[in-house]
C-alpha angles and dihedrals in degrees: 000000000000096000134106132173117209123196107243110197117229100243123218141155101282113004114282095003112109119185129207088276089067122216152320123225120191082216092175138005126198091225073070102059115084103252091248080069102047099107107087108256115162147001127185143169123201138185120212113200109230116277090020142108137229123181111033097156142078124232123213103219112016130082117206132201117197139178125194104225098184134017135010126294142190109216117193122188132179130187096230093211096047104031096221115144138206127199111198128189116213131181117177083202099085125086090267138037117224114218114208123210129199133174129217129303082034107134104212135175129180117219123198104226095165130078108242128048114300118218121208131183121204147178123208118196095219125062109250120251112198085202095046107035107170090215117140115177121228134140122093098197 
């Protein structure tokens, strides 16, 4: 299955130190896009309401990389040619924030598990088209 989850450090100024401004998180470098995905393509924030879902599709062409900045969420992928799924748990609480990546024909949906709104950040590798939107759903969860 195309997906990998890579830990991202809270950054502060001194480790571990966080001061009453919070934190920053590298959460993507261009030195980590394949070099077919180099050219900037899309940025998006979401909200997910507590106990719902977003996502829920695959897309064919486009990889996407995601970190959860505030709540806890339950990721589920699946390799839509394979069949093989993943169920991932993820809370932005901890002193890191993990960014999953998934390529295309990875079915994935985002489940709010926390009680209060989840925030996610998330770059897509191909630009969005409101008219062609590469969406396929999928999941039953």
């Amino acid at each position: 299955m195309d997906f990998d989850i890579k830990e991202l450090p809270k950054r502060a100024k001194k480790e571990g130190e966080f001061d009453n401004r919070g934190f920053l998180i590298e959460f993507l470098t261009r030195k980590e896009l394949r070099e077919e995905n180099k050219e900037f393509a899309h940025v998006y924030l979401a909200t997910i309401a507590p106990n719902t879902i977003r996502g829920n599709h695959y897309h064919k062409e486009t990889e996407e990389f995601f970190v959860i900045m505030s709540g806890k969420a339950k990721i589920i992928l699946e390799d839509i040619k394979t069949k093989e799924r993943k169920e991932i748990l993820l809370d932005a609480s901890e002193n890191h924030i993990k960014r999953i990546r998934y390529g295309p024909n990875i079915a994935h949906a985002i489940k709010n598990i926390s009680k209060e709104t989840l925030f996610l950040t998330a770059y897509i590798t191909r630009p969005y088209d409101h008219n062609d939107q590469q969406e396929y759903f999928l999941l039953k969860n």
